[in-house]
C-alpha positions in Angstrom: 0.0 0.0 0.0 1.3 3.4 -1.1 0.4 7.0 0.9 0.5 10.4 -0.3 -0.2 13.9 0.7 -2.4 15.5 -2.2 -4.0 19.0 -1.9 -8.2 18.3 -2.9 -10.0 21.3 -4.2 -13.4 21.8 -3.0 -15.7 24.6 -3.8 -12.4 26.3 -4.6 -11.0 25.6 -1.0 -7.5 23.9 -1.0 -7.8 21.1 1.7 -4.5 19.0 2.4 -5.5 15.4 2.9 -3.8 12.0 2.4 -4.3 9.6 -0.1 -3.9 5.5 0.3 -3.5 3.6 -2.7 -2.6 0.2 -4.5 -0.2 0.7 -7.7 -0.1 -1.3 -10.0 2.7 -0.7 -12.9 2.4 -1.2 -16.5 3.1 -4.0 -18.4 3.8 -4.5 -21.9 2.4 -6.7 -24.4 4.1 -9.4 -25.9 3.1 -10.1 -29.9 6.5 -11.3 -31.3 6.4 -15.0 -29.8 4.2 -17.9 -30.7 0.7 -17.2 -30.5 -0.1 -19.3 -27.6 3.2 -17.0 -25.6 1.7 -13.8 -26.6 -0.2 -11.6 -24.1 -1.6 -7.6 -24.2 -0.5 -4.8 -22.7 -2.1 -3.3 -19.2 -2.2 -0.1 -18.0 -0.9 0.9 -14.8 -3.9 1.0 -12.6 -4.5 2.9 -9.4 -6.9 1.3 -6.1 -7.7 4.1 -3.7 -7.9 2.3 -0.6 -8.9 5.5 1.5 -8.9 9.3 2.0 -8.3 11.5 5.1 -8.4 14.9 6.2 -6.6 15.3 9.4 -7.9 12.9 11.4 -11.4 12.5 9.5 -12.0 9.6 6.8 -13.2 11.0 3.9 -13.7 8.1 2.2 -17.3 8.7 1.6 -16.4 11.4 -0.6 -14.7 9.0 -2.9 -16.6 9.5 -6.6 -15.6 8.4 -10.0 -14.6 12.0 -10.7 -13.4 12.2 -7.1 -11.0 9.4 -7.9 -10.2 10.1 -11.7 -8.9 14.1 -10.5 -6.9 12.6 -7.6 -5.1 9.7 -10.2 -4.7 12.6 -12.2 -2.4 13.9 -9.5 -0.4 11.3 -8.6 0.0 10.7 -12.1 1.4 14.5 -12.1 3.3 13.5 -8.7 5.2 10.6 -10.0 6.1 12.2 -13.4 8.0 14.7 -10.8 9.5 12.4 -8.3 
């Protein structure tokens, strides 16, 4: 399990929380073999496993677009690590 402080924007308010998550990498597909070695590519794929504020779990708060804006930054995060 990975953690990570994010900065959430609500209602235009900047709230610092922390983000739990499962990372899975990428892998690439393999075509060039016999067909029966051959396998697709998959995507890297975040879980978010929870989301706090201070001491609050803000889990509940957890929507689709909820979770595809805070992938989006750690996304953003890792391209700067």
């Amino acid at each position: 399990m990975n953690e990570r402080e994010i900065i959430l924007e609500i209602n235009g308010v900047e709230i610092n929380s922390r983000v739990t998550f499962d990372y899975t990498p990428p892998v690439r597909g393999v075509y060039h073999l016999a067909p029966e070695n051959c396998f697709p590519s998959e995507p890297e794929e975040f879980e978010l496993t929870g989301l706090t504020v201070g001491d609050s779990d803000w889990s509940c708060i957890l929507t689709d677009k909820v979770t595809e804006a805070i992938v989006e930054q750690l996304k953003d995060m890792r391209n700067e690590d």
